[in-house]
C-alpha positions as CSV (number, residue, x, y, z in Angstrom):
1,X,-32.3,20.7,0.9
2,X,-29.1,21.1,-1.0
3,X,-28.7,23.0,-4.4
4,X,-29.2,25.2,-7.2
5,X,-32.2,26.4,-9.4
6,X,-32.1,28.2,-12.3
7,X,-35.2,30.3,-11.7
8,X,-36.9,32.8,-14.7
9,X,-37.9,35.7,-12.5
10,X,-41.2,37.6,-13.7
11,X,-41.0,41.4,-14.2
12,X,-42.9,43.0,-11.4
13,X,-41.1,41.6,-9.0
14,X,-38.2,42.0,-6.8
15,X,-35.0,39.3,-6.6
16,X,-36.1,39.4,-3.0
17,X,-39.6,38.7,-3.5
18,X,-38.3,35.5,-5.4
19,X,-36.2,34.7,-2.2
20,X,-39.3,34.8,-0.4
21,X,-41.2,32.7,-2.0
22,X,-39.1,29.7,-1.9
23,X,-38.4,30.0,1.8
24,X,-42.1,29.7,2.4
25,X,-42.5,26.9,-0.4
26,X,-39.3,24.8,1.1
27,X,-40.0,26.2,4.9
28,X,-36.2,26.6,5.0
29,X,-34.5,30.0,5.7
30,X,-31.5,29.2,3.6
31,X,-32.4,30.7,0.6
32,X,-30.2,33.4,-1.2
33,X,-29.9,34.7,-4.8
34,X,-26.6,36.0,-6.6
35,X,-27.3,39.5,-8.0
36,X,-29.8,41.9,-7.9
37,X,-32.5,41.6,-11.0
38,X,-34.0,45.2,-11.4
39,X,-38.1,44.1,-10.6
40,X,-38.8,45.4,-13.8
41,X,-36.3,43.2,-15.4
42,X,-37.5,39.4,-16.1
43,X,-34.8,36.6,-16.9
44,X,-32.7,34.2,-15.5
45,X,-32.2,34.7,-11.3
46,X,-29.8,31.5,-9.6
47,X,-31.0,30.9,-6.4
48,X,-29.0,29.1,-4.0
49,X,-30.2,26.7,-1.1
50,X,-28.9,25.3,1.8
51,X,-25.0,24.0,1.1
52,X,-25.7,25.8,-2.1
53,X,-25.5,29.5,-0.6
54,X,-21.7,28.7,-0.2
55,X,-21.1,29.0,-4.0
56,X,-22.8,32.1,-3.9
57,X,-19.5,34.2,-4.4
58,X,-18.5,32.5,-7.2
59,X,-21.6,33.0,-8.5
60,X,-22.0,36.6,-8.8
61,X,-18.8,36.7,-10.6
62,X,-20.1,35.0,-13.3
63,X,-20.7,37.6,-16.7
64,X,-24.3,37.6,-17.3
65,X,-25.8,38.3,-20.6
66,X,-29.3,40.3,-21.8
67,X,-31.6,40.6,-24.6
68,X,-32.9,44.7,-24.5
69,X,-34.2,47.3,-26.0
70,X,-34.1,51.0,-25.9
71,X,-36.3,53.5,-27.3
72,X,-34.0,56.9,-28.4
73,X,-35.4,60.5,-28.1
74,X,-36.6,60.2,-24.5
75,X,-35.2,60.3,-21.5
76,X,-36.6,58.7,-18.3
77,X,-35.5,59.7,-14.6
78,X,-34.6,56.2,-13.8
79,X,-33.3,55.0,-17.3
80,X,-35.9,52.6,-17.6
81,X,-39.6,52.4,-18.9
82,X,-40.2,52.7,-15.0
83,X,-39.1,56.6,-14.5
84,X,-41.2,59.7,-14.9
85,X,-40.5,61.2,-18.8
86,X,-37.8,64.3,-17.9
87,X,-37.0,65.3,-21.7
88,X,-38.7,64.4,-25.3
89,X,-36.9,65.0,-28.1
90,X,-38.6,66.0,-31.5
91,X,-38.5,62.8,-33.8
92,X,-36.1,61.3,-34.6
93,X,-33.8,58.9,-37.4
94,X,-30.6,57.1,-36.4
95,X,-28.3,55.7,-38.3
96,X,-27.6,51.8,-38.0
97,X,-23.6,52.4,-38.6
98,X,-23.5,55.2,-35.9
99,X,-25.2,53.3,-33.4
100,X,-23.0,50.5,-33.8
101,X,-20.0,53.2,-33.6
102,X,-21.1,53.9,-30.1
103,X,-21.6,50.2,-29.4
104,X,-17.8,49.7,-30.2
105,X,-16.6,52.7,-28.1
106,X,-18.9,51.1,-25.4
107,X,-17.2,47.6,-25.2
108,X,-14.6,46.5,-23.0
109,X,-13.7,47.9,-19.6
110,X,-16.0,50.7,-18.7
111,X,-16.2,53.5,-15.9
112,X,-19.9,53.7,-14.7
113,X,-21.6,55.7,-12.3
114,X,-24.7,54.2,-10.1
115,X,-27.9,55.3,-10.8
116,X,-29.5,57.6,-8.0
117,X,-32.1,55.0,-8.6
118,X,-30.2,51.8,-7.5
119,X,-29.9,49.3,-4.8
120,X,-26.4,50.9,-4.3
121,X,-25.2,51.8,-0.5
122,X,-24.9,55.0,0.1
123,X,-24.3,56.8,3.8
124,X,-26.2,53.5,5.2
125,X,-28.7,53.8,2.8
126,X,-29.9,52.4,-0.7
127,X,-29.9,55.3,-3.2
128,X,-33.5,54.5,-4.1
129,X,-34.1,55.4,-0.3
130,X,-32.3,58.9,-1.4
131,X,-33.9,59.1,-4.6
132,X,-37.4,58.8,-2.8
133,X,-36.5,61.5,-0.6
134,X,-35.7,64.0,-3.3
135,X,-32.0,63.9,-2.6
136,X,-29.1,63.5,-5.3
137,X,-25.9,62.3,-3.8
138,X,-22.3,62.2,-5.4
139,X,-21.6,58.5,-6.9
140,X,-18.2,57.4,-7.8
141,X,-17.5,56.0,-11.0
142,X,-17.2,52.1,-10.9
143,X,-15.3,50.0,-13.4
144,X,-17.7,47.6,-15.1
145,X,-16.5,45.5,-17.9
146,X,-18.8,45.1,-21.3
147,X,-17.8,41.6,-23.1
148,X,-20.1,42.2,-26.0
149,X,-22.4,44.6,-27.5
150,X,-24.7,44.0,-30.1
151,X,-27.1,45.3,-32.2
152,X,-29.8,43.0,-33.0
153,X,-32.6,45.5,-35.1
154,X,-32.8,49.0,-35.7
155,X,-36.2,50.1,-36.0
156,X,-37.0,53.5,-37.5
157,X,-40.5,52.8,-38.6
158,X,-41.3,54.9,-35.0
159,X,-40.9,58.4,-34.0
160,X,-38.7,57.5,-31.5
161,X,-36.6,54.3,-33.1
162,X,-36.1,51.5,-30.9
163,X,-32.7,49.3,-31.2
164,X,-33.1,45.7,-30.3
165,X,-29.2,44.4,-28.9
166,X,-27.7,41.8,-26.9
167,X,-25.0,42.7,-24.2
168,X,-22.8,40.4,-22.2
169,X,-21.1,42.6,-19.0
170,X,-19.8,41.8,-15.6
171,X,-21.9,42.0,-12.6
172,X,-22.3,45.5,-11.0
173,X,-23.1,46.9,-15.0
174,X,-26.1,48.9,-14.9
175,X,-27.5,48.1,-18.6
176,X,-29.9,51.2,-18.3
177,X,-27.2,53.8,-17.4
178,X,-25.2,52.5,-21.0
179,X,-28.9,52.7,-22.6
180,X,-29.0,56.4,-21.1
181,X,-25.2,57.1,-22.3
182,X,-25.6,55.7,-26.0
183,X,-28.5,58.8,-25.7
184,X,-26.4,61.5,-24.6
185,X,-23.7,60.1,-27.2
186,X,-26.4,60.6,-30.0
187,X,-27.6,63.9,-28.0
188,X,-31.2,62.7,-28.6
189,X,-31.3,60.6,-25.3
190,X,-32.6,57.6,-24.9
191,X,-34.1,54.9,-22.0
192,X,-34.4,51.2,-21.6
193,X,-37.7,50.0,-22.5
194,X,-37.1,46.1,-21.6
195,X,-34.9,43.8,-20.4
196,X,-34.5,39.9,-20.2
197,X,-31.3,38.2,-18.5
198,X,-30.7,35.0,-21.0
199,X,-28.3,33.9,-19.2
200,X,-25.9,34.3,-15.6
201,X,-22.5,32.2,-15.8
202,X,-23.7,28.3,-16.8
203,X,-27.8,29.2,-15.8
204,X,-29.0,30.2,-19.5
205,X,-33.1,30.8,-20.4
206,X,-33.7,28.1,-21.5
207,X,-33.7,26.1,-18.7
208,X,-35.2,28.5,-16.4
209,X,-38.2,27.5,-14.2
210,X,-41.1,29.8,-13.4
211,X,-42.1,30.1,-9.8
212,X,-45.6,28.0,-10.7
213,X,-43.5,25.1,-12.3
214,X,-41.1,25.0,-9.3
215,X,-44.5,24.6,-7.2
216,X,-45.7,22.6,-9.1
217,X,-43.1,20.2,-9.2
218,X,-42.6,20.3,-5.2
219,X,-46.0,19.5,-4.7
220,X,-45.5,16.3,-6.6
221,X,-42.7,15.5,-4.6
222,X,-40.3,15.9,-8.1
223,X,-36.8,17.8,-7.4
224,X,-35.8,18.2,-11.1
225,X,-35.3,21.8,-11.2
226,X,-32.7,21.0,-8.3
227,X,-29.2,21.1,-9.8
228,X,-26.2,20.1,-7.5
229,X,-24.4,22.7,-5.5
230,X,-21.0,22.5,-8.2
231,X,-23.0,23.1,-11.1
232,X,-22.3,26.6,-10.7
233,X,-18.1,25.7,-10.7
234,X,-18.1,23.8,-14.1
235,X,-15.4,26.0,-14.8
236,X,-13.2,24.9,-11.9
237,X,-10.5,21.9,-12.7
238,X,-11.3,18.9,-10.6
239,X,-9.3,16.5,-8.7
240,X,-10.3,13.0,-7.3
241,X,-8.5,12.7,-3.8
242,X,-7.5,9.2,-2.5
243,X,-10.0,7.7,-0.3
244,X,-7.2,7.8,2.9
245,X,-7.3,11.5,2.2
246,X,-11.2,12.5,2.5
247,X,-11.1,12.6,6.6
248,X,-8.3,15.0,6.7
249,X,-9.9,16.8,4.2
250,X,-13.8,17.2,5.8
251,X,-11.7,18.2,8.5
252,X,-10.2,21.0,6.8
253,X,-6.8,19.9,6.9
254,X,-4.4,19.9,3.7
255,X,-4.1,17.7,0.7
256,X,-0.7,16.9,-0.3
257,X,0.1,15.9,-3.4
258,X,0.6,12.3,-2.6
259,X,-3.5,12.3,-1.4
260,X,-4.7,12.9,-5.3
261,X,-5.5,9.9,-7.6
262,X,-3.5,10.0,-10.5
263,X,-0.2,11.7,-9.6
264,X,0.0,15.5,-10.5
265,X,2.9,17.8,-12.0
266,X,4.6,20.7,-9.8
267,X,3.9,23.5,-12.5
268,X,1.0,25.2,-13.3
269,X,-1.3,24.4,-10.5
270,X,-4.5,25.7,-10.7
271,X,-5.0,28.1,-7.6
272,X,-8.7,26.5,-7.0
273,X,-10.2,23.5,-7.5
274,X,-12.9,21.0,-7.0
275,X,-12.2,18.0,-4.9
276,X,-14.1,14.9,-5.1
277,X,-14.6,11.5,-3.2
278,X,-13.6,8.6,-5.5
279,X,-17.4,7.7,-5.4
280,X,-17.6,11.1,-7.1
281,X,-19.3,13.2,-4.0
282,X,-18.2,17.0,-4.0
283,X,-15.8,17.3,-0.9
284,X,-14.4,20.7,-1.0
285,X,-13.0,24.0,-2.5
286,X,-9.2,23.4,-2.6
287,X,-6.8,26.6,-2.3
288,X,-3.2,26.0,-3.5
289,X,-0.7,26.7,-1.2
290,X,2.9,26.4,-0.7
291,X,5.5,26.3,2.4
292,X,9.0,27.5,2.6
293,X,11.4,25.4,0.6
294,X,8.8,24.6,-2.3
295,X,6.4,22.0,-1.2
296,X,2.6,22.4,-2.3
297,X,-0.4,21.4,-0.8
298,X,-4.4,22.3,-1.1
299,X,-5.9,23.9,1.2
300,X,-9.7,23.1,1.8
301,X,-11.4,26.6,1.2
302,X,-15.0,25.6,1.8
303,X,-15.8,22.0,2.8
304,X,-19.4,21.0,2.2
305,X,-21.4,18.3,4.2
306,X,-22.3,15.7,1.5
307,X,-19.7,13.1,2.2
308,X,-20.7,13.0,6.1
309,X,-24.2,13.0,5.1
310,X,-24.2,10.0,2.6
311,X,-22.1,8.2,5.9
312,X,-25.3,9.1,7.8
């Protein structure tokens, strides 16, 4: 079993837990996901099977994108709804145009440090492993990229107002630790009271599957929640090789130019592509390379088993 799925992880749960589940459901051990989804977070969690765990790498680079909330006034130990209550502020008011001040100043490429609370490594340990053992450790500051931040709703109708935003980062950004800084930049403090991932590279929420509908589905023999392994590299140009060409490259060996349908310039070649059978089965991952004097070729990068299993 070969693939993708889009799956729309419960909160409660861990990304692992989600990993388990399907290797009991599909009795395969080739099951991986592509970035942690805090368990109290629910959203969109790509799962990878089979040929599909090669992708995986390219996966995680993908930006992702969340709908949240955070309440200000109160701060948590762990940033979320999930941590003990360490400081309450006396009620408060923001102010819709500050907020969205400190939105602005929060966009763009970020340093961040990793919540003692995290599945971070830390002295061969997760800092949650720390964290449970009373122990604070020194974290260095990551660079994290936000792409977007946006206020959706304001609410002040509360004692402590709760801001409705969308937020579209790169992978490694802790969207609780910006929840906890907007806080400290309004001196109230503040903590992040839900989260939902809409969407992770090309997997968006609305095609997500629960765990009962993938189940559901299996049992009835029905694959349709399995997308095809380069789903996830939509955004990877594509070349059709020659059909003289596809046994060199299953074999890993290089693709001159003269091996691609269609003829091909010398400038401007993408450094990674998608390389497909004339029949339109996904061959490889091509790396471009080039040897002394000028002359370019592409290197297979990954090679995938579809083209010997379809001869089978």
């Amino acid at each position: 079993m070969d693939g993708l799925i889009n799956v729309l992880k419960p909160p409660g749960i861990t990304s692992h837990d989600v990993v388990l589940y399907l290797r009991k459901l599909f009795h395969t051990q080739k099951v991986g996901h592509t970035g942690t989804l805090d368990p109290g977070a629910a959203g969109v969690l790509p799962i990878c099977l089979g040929q599909g765990t090669r992708v995986a790498e390219y996966m995680m680079e993908k930006p992702k994108r969340y709908r949240g909330e955070m309440v200000i006034g109160i701060r948590t130990e762990t940033f979320d709804a999930g941590g003990k209550v360490t400081f309450r502020h006396a009620p408060v008011q923001v102010e819709p145009r500050q907020i969205e001040e400190i939105f602005k100043s929060l966009t763009g490429e970020i340093k961040q440090v990793p919540p003692m609370v995290s599945a971070v490594h830390c002295q061969g340990k997760r800092l949650y492993e720390l964290a449970r053992q009373g122990k604070t450790v020194e974290r260095k500051p990551r660079k994290v990229t936000v792409y977007s931040f946006e206020i959706l709703r304001v609410d002040n109708q509360h004692p402590y107002p709760r801001i409705l935003f969308d937020i579209e980062c790169s992978k490694g950004t802790y969207v609780r630790s910006i929840c906890a800084e907007v806080g400290e930049r309004l001196t109230f403090g503040a903590y992040l009271s839900f989260l939902i991932r809409t969407a992770s590279g090309p997997f968006h929420l609305e095609k997500a599957f629960t765990l009962e509908e993938i189940k559901e589905l299996w049992e009835k023999g029905d694959c349709s929640f399995l997308l095809p392994v380069d789903y996830a590299l939509q955004d990877l140009p594509a070349f059709t090789v020659k059909e003289q060409a596809i046994r060199n490259i299953v074999n890993g060996l290089p693709l001159a130019p003269s091996g691609i349908m269609g003829g091909i310039g010398n400038t401007n070649l993408p450094p990674l592509v998608r390389l497909y059978a004339p029949n339109g089965i996904f061959l490889a991952l091509g790396e471009h390379q080039s040897r002394p004097g000028g002359n370019w070729f592409y290197k297979p990068k990954k090679v995938f088993q579809f083209w010997q299993k379809q001869k089978n």
